[in-house]
N, CA and C of each residue as an Amber inpcrd file, in Angstrom:
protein
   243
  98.7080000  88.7900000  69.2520000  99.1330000  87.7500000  70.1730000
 100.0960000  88.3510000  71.1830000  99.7940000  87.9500000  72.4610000
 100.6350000  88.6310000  73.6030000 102.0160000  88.0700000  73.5570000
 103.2530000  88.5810000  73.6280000 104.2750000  88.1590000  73.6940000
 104.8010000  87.3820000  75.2550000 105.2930000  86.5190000  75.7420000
 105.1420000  86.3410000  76.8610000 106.8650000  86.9920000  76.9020000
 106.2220000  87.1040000  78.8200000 108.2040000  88.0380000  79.2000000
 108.1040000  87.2800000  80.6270000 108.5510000  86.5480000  80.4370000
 108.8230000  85.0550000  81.3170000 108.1440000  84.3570000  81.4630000
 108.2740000  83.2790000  83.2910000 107.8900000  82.8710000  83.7550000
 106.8860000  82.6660000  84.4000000 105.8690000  82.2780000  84.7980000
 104.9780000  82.2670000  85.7290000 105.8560000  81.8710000  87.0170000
 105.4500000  82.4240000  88.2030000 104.9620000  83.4560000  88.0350000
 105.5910000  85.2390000  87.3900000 104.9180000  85.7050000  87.2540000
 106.0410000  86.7820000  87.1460000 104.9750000  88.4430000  86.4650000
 105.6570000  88.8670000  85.9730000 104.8150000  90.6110000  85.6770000
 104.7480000  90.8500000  84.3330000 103.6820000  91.2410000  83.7470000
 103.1760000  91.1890000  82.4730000 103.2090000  92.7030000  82.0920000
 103.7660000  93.5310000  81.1170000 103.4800000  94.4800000  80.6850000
 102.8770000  94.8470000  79.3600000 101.1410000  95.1930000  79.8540000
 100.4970000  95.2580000  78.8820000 100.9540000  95.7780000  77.8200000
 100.8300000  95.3340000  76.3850000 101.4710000  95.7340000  74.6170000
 100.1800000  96.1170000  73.8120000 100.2570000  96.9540000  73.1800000
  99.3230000  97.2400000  72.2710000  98.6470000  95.5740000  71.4660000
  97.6820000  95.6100000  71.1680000  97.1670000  94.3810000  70.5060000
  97.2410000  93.2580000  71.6130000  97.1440000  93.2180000  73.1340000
  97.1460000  92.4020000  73.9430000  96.0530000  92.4050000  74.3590000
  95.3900000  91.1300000  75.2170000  93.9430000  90.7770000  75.5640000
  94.7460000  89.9950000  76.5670000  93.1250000  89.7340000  77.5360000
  93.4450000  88.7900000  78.7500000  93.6490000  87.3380000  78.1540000
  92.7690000  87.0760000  76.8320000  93.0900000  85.5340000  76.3970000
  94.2690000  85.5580000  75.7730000  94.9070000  86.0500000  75.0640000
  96.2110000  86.1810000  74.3250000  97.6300000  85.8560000  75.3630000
  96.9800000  86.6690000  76.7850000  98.2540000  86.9300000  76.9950000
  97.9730000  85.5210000  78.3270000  97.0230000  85.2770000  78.4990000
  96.5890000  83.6440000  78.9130000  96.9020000  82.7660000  78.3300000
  96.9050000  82.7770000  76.6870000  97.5250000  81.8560000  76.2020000
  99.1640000  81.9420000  75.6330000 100.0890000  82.5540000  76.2930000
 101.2430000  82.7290000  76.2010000 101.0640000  82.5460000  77.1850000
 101.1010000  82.3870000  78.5150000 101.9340000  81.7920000  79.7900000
 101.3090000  80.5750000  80.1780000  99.9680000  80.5130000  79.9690000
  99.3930000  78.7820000  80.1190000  99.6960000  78.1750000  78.8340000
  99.5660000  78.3340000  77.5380000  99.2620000  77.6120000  76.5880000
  97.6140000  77.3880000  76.1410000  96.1090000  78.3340000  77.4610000
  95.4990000  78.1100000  77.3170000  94.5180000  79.5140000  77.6110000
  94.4870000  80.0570000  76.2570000  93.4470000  81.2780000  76.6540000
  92.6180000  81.1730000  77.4700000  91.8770000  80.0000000  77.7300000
  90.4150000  80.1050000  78.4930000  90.9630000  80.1960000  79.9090000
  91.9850000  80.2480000  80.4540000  92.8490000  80.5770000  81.8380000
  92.8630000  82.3260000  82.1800000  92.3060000  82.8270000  81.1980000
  92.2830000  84.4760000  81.7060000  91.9180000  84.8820000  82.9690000
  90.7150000  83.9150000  83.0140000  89.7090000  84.4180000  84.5990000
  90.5950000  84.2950000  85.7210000  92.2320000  83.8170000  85.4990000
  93.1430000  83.3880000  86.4170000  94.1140000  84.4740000  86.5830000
  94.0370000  85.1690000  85.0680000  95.2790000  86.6070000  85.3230000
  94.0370000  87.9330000  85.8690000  93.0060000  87.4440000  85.9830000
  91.8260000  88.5810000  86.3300000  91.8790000  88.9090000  87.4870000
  91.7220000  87.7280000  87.9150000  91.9540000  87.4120000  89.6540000
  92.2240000  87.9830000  90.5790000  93.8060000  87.5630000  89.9550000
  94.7890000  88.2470000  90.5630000  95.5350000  89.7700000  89.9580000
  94.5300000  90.3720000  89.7030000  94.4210000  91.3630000  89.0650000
  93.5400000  92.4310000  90.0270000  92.9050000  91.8290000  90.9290000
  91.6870000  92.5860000  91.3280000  90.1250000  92.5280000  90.7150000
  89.9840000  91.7130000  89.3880000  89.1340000  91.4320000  88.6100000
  89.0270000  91.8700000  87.5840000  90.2240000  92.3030000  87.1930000
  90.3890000  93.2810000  86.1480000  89.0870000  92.7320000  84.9250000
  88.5030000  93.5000000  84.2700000  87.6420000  93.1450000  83.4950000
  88.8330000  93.6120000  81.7210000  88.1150000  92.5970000  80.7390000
  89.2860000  92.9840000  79.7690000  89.3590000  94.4530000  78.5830000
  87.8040000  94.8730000  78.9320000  88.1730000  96.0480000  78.1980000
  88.7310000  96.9470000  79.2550000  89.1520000  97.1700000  80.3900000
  89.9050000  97.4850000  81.3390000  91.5490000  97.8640000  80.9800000
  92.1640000  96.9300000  80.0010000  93.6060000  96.6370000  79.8160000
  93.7170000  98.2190000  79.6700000  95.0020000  98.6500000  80.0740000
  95.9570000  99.7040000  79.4820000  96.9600000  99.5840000  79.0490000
  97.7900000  99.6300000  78.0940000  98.9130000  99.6560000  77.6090000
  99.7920000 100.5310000  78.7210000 101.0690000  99.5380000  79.1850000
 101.8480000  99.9150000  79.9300000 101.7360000  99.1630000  81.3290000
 100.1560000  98.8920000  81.2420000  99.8560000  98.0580000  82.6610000
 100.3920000  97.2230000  83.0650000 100.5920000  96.9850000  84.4070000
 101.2380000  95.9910000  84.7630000 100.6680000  94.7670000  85.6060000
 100.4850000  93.7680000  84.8970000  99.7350000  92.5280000  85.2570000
 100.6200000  91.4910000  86.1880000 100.0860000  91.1720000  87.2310000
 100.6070000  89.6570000  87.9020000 100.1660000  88.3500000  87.0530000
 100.9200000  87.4140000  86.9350000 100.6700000  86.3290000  86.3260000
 100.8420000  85.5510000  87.1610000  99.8940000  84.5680000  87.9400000
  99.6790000  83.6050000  88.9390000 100.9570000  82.4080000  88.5170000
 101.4160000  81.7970000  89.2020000 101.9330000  80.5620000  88.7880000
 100.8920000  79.3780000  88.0490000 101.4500000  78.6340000  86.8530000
 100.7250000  77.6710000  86.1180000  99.7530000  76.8850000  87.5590000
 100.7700000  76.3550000  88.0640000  99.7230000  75.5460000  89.3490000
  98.9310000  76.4150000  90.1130000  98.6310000  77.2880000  90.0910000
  98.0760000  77.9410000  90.4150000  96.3160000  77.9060000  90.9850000
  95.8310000  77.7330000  92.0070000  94.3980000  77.2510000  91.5140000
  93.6180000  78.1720000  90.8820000  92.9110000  77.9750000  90.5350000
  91.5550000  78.6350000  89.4930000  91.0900000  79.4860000  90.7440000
  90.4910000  80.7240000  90.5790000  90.0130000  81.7530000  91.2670000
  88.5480000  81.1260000  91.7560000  88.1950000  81.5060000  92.6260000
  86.5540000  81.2260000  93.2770000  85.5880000  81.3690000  92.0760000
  84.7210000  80.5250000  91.8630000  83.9120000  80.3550000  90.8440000
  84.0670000  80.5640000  89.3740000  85.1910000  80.1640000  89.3610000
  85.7900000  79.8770000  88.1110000  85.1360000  78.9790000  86.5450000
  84.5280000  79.5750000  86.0230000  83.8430000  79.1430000  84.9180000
  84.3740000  79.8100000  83.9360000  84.0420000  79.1780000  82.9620000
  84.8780000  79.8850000  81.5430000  83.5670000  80.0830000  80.8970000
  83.8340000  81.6250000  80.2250000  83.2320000  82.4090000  79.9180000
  83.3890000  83.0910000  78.6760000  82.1030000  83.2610000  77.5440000
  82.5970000  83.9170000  76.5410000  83.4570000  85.0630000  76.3700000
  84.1110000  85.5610000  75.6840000  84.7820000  86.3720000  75.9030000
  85.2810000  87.3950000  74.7810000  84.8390000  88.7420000  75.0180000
  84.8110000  89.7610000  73.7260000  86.3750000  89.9940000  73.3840000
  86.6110000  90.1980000  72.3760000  88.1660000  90.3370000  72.1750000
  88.1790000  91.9970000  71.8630000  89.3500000  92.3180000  72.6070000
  88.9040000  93.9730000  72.7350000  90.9430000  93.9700000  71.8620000
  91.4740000  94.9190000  70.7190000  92.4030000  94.8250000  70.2280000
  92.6960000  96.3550000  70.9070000  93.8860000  97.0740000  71.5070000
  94.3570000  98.3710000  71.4200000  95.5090000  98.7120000  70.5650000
  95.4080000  99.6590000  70.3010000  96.3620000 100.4350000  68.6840000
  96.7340000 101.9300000  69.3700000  97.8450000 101.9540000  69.0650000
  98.4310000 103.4240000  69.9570000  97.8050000 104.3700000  68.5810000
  97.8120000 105.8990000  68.6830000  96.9230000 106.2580000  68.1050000
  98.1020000 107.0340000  67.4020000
């Protein structure tokens, strides 16, 4: 589970064991909001994440990105080695 480190809006630094839904559902309350930290990400796709990365987190009001559908979604876990 992603730890959240503030506010929306604000900067996310990817943690080992973090995902786009995890860390969607620590600043919305609603994993299926990922396609919203993607976004504004550049589209970041989620096996993409790096530990250390540094993510924008849209504000909650935020609107939903252009064609915004919610989408299954593989859960990818990282483990420092």
């Amino acid at each position: 589970m992603a730890r959240k480190q503030g506010d929306p809006p604000t900067i996310h630094a990817v943690e080992t064991g973090d995902t786009l839904f995890d860390i969607a559902q620590a600043y919305y309350g609603d994993g299926n909001q990922w396609p919203k930290i993607s976004a504004a990400n550049g589209n970041i796709q989620p096996q993409s994440l790096q530990i250390g990365q540094q993510l924008q987190i849209p504000a909650v009001d935020s609107p939903p990105p252009k064609g915004f559908e919610i989408e299954p979604l593989t859960a990818y876990t990282f483990r420092t080695s």
